[in-house]
C-alpha atoms as one frame of an Amber mdcrd trajectory, in Angstrom:
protein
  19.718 -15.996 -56.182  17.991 -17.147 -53.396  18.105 -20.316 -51.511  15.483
 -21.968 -50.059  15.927 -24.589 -47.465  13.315 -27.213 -45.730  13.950 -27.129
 -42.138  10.446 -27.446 -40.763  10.227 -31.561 -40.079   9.706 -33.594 -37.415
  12.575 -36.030 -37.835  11.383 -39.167 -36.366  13.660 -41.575 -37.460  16.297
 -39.635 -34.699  14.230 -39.071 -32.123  17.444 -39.305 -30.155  18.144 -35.861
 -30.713  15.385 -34.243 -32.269  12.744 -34.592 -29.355  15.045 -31.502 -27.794
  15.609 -29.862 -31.233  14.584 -29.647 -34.908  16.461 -31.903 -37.196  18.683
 -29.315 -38.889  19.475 -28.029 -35.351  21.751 -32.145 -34.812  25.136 -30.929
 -33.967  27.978 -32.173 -36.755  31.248 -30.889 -34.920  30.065 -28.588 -32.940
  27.767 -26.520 -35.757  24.085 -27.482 -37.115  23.781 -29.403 -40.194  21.725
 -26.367 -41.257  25.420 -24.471 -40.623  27.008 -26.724 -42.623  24.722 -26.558
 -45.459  24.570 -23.267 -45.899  28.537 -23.213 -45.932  28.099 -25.071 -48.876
  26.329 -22.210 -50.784  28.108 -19.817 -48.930  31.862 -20.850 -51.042  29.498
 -20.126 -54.263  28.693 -16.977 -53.392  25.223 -17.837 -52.181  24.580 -16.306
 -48.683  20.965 -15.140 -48.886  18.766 -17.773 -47.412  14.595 -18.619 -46.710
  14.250 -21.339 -44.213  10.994 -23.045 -44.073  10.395 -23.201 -40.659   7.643
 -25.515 -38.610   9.143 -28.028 -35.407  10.308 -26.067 -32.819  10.827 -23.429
 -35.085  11.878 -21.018 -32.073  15.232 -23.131 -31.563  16.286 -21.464 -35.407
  15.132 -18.398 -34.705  16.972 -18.032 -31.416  20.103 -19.946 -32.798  20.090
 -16.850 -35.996  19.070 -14.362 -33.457  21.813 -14.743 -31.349  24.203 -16.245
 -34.004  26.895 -13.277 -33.228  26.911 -13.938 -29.449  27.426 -17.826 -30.001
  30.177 -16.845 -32.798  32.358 -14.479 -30.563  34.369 -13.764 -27.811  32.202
 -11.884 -25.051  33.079 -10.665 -21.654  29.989  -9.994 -19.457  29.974  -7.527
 -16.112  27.091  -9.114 -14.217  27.204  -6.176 -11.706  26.828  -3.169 -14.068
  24.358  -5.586 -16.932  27.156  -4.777 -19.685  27.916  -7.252 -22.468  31.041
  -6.339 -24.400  31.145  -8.678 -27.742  34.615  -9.042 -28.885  35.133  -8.395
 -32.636  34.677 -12.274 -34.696  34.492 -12.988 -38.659  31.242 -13.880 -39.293
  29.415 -15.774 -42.277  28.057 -13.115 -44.482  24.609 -14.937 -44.044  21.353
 -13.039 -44.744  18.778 -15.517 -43.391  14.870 -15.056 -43.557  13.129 -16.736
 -40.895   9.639 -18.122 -42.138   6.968 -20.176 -39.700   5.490 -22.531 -42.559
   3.595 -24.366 -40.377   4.009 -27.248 -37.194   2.797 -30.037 -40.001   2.338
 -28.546 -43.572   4.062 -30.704 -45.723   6.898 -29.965 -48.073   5.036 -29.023
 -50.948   2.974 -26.505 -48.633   5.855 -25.307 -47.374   7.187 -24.264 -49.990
   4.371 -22.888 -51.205   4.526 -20.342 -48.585   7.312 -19.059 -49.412   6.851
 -17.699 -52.723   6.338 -13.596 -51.943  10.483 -13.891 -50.155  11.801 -15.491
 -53.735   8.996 -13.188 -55.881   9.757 -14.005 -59.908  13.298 -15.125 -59.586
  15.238 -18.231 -59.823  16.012 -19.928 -56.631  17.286 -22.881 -55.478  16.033
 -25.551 -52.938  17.112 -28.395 -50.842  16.511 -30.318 -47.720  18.043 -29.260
 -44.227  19.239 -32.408 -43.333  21.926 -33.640 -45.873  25.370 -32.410 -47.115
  27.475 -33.118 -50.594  30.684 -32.114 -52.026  28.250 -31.048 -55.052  29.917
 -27.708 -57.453  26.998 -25.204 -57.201  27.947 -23.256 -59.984  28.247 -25.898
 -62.033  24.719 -26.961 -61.010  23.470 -23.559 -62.014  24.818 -23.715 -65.469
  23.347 -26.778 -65.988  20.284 -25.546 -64.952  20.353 -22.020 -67.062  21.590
 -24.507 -70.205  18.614 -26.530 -70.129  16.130 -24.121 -69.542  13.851 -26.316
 -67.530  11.426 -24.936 -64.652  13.089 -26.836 -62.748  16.206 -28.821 -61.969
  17.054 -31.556 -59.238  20.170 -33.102 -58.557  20.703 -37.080 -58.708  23.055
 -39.275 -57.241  23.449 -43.454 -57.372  23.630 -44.746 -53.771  26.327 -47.966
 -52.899  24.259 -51.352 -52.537  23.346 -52.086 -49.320  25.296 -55.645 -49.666
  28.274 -57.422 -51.226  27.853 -58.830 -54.597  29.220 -62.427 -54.696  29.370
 -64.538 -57.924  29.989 -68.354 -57.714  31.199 -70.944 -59.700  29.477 -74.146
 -60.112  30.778 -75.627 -57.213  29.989 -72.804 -54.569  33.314 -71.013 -55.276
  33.086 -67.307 -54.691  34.905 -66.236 -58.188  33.971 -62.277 -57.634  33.199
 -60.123 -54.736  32.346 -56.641 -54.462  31.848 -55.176 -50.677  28.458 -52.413
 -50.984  28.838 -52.038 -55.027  27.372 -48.811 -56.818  23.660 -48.956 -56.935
  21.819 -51.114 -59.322  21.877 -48.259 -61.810  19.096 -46.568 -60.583  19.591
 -42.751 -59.881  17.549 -41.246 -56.744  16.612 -37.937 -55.809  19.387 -36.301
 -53.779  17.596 -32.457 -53.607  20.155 -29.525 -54.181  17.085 -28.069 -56.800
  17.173 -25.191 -59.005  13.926 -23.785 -59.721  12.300 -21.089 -61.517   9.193
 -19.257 -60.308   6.654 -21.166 -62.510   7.017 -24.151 -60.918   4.264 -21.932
 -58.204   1.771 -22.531 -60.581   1.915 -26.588 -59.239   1.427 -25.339 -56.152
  -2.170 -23.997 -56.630  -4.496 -24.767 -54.203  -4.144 -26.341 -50.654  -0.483
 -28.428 -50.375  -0.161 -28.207 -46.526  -0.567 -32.190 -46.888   0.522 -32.520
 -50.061   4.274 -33.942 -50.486   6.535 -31.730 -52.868   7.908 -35.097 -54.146
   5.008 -36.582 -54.652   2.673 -34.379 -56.587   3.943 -30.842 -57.637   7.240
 -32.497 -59.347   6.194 -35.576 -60.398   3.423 -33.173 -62.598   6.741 -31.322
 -63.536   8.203 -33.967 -64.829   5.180 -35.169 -66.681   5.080 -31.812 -67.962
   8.505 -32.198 -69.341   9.746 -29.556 -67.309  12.286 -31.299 -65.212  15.858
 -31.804 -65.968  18.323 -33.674 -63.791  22.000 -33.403 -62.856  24.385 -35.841
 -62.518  25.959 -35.879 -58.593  28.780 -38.637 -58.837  30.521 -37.520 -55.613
  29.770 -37.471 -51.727  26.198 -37.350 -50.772  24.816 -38.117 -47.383  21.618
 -37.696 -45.624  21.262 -37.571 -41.870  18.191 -40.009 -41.399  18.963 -41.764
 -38.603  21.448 -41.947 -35.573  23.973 -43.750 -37.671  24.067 -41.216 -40.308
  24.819 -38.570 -37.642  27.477 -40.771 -36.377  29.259 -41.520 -39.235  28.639
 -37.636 -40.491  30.489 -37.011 -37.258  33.368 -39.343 -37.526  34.108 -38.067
 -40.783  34.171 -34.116 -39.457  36.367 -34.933 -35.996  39.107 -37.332 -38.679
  39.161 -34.764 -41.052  37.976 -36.010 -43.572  34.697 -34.737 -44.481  34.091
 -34.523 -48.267  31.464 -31.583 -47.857  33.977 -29.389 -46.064  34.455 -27.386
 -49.400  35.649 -23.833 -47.464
């Protein structure tokens, strides 16, 4: 089974690093989100990859192209032009390299990919956030259900404390960033099956994934979603990559499942 991953936006919101460098290219310990990602799959047994290419899609392609070089010990004789590369263990990555466009949007995108994943099952997800989510467990939920297609969901903290007070202004409970207000978001990781293509008719290079193609797939009835209660994060803004980054240097990164 293939996997399909979204690494063709701009990334605005960290303009920081991304006006050097696509947004799956931000460095989390030394490796691309992208890398880390793709790790993830990688423990399931998932190594063959399509990335949806678009902003500065030549900083992927060199990063894959030369992905042994960066991974391994190489001694270099300037005088005779020799490059000896020093034996490494590599990821067993197959990657697929696709230029969906400088601005189509996700929907387009993904539409474009459809002759690399032909009529099979693939899954999906965006190249910008990492979870401690079971794979395989999302695939069986997905083959059990026999949906076209399946997203995973997750219940973000509160952005605030919860206080409740007593008459007289005493704080009688507190709660520091308490579990969402029961409402479950989108938090990608998708299995899909090749009919979902036929929401895809027509021109999508502006049209949002979210926004049309799956909310017609849900409508449909065709969309089932799994649980994620564990660690989810997104990398939408410098913070995110900070905190992503404190997490990998103490050691204690949840997504860090290999």
């Amino acid at each position: 089974m293939k996997v399909v991953l979204l690494a063709g936006g701009l990334g605005t919101r960290l303009m920081e690093e991304t006006e050097a460098r696509p947004k799956p290219m931000v460095e989390i310990g030394g490796k691309p989100i992208l890398w880390h990602i793709m790790k993830i799959y990688e423990t399931y047994g998932y190594n063959d990859f399509v990335l949806c290419l678009g902003y500065k899609a030549q900083s992927i392609k060199e990063y894959f192209l030369n992905y042994y070089l960066y991974n391994s010990d190489v001694t270099i004789e300037l005088e005779r032009n020799k490059v000896d590369v020093h034996f490494s263990n590599s990821e067993s990555f197959k990657v697929t390299l696709v230029d969906t466009g400088l601005t189509t949007n996700t929907a387009g995108r993904i539409k474009r990919i459809k002759k690399y994943v032909q009529d099979e099952t693939f899954m999906l997800t965006y190249g910008d956030g990492v979870a401690d989510i079971n794979i395989k467990e999302l695939v069986e939920f997905h083959q059990s259900h026999k949906k076209l297609a399946t997203l995973t969901t997750i219940q973000i903290p509160g952005r605030f404390g919860n206080i409740e007070m007593g008459e007289n202004g005493e704080v009688e409970h507190f709660i520091e960033k308490p579990q969402g207000d029961g409402m479950w978001i989108n938090g990608g990781f998708f299995v899909l099956e090749p009919g979902i293509f036929k929401y895809l008719e027509g021109d999508m290079d502006d049209i949002q994934w979210e926004k049309k193609p799956l909310k017609e797939i849900a409508e449909d009835g065709q969309l089932s979603a799994y649980k994620h209660s564990g660690f989810w994060k997104p990398m939408d803004a410098m913070r995110d990559r900070i905190e992503l980054e404190q997490l990998w240097s103490g050691g204690n990164a949840p997504w860090k499942i290999w």
